[in-house]
ZAMARGU-4260 file (C-alpha; in steps of 0.2 Angstrom, whole numbers, plus 5000, padded with zeros to 4 digits):
<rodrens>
0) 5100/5115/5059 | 5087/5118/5070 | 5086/5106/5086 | 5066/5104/5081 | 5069/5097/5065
5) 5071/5080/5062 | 5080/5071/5052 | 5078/5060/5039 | 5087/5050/5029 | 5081/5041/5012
10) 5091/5028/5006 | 5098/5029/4987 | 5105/5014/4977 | 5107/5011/4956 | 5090/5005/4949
15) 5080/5012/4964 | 5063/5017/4960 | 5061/5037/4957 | 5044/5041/4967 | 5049/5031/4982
20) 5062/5043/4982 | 5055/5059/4979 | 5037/5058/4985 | 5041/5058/5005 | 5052/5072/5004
25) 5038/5082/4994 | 5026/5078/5009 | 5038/5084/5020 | 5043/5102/5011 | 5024/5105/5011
30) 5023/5101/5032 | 5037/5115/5032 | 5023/5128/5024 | 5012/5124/5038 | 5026/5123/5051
35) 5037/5137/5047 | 5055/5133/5039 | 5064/5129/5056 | 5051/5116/5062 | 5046/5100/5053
40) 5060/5089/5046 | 5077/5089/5038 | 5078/5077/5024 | 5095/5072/5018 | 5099/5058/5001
45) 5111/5047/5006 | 5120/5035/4996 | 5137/5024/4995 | 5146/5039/4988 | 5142/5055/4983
50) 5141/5050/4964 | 5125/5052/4955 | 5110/5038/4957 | 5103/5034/4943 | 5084/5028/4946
55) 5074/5015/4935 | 5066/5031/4928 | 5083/5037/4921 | 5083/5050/4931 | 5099/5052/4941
60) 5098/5059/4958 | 5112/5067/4966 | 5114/5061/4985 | 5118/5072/5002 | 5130/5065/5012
65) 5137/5049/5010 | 5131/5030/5024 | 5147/5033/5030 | 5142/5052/5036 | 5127/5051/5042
70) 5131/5038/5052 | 5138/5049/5063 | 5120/5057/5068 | 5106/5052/5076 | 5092/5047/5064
75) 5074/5051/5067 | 5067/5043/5053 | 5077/5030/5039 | 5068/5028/5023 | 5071/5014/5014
80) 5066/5015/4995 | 5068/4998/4984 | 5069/4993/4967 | 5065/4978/4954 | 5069/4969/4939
85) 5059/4960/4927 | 5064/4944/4917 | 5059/4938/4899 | 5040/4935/4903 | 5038/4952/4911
90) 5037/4943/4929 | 5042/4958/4943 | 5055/4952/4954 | 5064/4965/4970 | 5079/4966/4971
95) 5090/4969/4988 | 5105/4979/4984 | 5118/4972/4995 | 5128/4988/4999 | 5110/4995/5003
100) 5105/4980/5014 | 5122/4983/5024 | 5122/5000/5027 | 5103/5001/5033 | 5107/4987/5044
105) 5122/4997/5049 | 5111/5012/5051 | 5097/5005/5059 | 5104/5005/5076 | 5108/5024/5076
110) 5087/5026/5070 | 5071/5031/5081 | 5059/5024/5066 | 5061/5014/5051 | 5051/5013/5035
115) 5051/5006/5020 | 5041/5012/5003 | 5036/5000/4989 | 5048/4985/4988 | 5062/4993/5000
120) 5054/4979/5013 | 5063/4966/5004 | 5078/4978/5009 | 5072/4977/5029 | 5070/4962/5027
125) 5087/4955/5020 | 5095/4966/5035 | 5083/4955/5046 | 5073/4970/5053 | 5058/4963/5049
130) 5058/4947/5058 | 5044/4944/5070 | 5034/4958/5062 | 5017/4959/5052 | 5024/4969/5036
135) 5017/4973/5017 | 5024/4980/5003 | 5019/4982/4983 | 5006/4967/4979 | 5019/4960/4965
140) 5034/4956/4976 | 5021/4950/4990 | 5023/4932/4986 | 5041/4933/4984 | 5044/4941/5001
145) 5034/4929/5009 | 5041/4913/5000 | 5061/4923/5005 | 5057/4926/5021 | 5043/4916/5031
150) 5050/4923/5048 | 5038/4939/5041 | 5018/4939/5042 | 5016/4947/5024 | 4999/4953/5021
155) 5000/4961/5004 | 4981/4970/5006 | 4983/4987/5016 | 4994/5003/5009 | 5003/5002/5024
160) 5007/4993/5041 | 5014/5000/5057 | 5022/4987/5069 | 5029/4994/5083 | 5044/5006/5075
165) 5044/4999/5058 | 5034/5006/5047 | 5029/4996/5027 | 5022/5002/5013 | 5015/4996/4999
170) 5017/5000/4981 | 5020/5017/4971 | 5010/5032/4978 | 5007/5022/4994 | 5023/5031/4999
175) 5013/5047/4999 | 4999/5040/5012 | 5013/5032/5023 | 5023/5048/5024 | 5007/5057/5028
180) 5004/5045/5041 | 5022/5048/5048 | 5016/5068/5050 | 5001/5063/5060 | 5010/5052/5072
185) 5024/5067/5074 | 5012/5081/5072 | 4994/5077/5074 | 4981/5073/5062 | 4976/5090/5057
190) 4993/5095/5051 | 4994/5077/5040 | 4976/5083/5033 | 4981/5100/5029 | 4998/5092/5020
195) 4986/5081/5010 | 4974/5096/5005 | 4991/5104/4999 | 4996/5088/4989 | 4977/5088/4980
200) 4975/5070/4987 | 4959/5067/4988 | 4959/5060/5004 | 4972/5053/5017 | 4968/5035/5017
205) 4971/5025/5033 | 4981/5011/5034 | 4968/4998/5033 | 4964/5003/5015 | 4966/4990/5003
210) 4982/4991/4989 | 4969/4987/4974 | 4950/4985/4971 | 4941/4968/4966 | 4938/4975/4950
215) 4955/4979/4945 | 4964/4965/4953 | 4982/4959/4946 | 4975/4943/4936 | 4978/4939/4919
220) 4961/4935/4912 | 4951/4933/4896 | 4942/4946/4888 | 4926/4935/4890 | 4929/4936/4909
225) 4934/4953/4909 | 4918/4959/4900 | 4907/4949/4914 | 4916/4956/4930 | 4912/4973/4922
230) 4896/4969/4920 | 4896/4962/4938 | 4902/4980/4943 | 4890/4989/4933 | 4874/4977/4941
235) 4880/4972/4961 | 4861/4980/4964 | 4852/4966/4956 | 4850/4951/4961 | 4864/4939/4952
240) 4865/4924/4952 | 4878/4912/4944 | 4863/4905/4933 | 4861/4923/4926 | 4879/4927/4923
245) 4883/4910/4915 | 4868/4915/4902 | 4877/4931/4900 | 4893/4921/4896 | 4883/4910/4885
250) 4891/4894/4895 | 4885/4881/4907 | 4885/4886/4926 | 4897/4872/4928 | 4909/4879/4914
255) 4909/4896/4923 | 4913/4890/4938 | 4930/4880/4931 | 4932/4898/4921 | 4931/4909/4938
260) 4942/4897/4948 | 4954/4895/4933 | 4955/4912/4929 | 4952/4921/4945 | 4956/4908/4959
265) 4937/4909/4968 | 4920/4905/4962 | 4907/4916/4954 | 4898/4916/4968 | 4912/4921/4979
270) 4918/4932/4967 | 4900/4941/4968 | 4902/4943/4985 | 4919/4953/4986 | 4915/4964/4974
275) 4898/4969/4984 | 4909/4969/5000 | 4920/4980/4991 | 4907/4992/4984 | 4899/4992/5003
280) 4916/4998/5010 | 4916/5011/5000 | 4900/5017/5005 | 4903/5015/5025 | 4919/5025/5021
285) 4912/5040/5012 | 4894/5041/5016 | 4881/5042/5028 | 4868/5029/5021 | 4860/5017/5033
290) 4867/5000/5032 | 4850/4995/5027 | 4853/5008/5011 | 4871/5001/5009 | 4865/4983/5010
295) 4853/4987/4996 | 4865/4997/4984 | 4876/4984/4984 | 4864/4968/4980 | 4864/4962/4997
300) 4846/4964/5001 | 4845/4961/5021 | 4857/4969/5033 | 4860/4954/5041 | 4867/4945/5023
305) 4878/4964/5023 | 4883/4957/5042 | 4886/4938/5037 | 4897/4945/5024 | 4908/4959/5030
310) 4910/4943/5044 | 4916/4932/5033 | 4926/4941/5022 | 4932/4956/5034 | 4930/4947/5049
315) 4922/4964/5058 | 4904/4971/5057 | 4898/4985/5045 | 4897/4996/5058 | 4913/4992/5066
320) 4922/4996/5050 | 4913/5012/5046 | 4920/5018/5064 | 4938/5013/5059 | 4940/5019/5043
325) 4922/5035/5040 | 4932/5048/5031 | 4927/5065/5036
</rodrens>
């Protein structure tokens, strides 16, 4: 191996989920195109045994090297992938493989940087690396990890967190942005970008991004309330109002509002607002309009209502955030 390669290790277990495993590595091939073969990293499987792994896809992976081995190095970077199971009403819950959690406890004491994909956080944290730290991981299992661990701050919104050398991610092709985010912090910005034009991403979103939009939020709703949040998402430049959407409805205001906060834990009114917050946060991030323009494409009217709620919502400025997170 070259001495300018790092390496890699990606945790494998039964049941583990397939694109955790297999997305960062594909980042990290297409880093070598940029590189050169000798420079970049050196990704190795590792499992229990060198039996086959077989993923919650069905597809079985054949590992590396065995814990046991690499051990014996020094790690750049572990990996740690997770896996879940559901029950009879379809409810998600992870699961921390036990030999898993002991190994990467094992191993984390022989590693530069740690990161977990998806669910592998609830793997960090039954090893208790996470402890202390600020951490995410796939919005489903968010509440459980909270509830398993409280010693954690869980904030299930962003794709991924960095805290200090322990790196989270949130769910499915999250992994790809965290891994990306990895070949910055080793290689430079410019490199992760060209990596991302190879993966035809269609951009490389920063860490602050949310996991999932207002819109497409991870309720269970009625169809009457679905139609009228896609109404609310095809109209956020009018002018709204929770008498206007309750006519829509055809119900009272007052039935809306026990509707909204049944259904979707907020009021119409508040509702109304993230979803204009949302669609101004996209504009910041990918256009040059004034905030006076993005205050009126979005149904805010005024810049200083756009300000009032970015503030409360957000807690930062419009302007602060389009200089955090303006994708060029």
């Amino acid at each position: 191996m070259s001495p300018a390669k790092r390496l890699v290790v990606v945790v494998l277990f039964d049941r583990i989920d397939l694109l955790d495993v297999t997305g960062p590595p594909e980042v990290f091939a297409l880093l070598h195109r940029e590189l050169g073969a000798d420079s970049g990293y050196e990704v190795v499987l590792a499992a229990a045994t060198m039996e086959p792994v077989t993923t919650s896809a069905g597809v079985r992976v054949l590992p590396d090297a065995t814990f046991d081995e690499v051990a014996r190095r020094s790690i750049d970077t572990l990996i740690v992938p997770g896996s879940v199971e559901t029950d009879d009403a379809q409810r998600v819950r992870a699961i921390a493989d036990p030999v898993a959690v002991e190994w990467v406890r094992r191993l984390a004491g022989r590693t530069r940087r740690l990161a977990s994909v998806c669910v592998g956080a609830h793997i960090l944290a039954a090893a208790g690396l996470l402890e202390g730290r600020r951490a995410t991981t796939h919005w489903s299992t968010a509440a459980q990890l909270a509830a398993e661990h409280p010693e954690i701050e869980v904030d299930a919104d962003p794709i991924f967190i960095r805290d200090g050398d322990v790196w989270t991610g949130a769910g499915i092709t999250a992994c790809l942005d965290l891994s990306l985010a990895l070949v910055a912090d080793d290689f430079g910005e410019a490199l992760a970008l060209k990596v991302a034009r190879q993966l035809v991403m269609f951009l490389k979103r920063p860490s602050g991004q949310s996991q999932f939009s207002v819109a497409l939020a991870p309720v269970s709703t009625t169809r009457r309330v679905d139609v009228l949040r896609h109404f609310i998402t095809l109209h956020l430049a009018e002018p709204l109002t929770v008498a206007g959407l309750a006519a829509e409805a055809h119900v009272s205001e007052r039935q809306l509002t026990r509707i909204f906060k049944s259904e979707l834990g907020m009021t119409p009114r508040a509702y109304l607002e993230s979803a204009r917050v949302e669609a101004a946060r996209n504009r910041l991030e990918t256009s040059d309009d004034t905030l006076e323009r993005v205050a009126t494409a979005c149904g805010f009217g005024t810049t200083d209502t756009l300000v009032r709620a970015f503030r409360r919502i957000l807690d930062t400025t419009p302007t602060a955030y389009r200089d955090r997170f303006r994708l060029t």
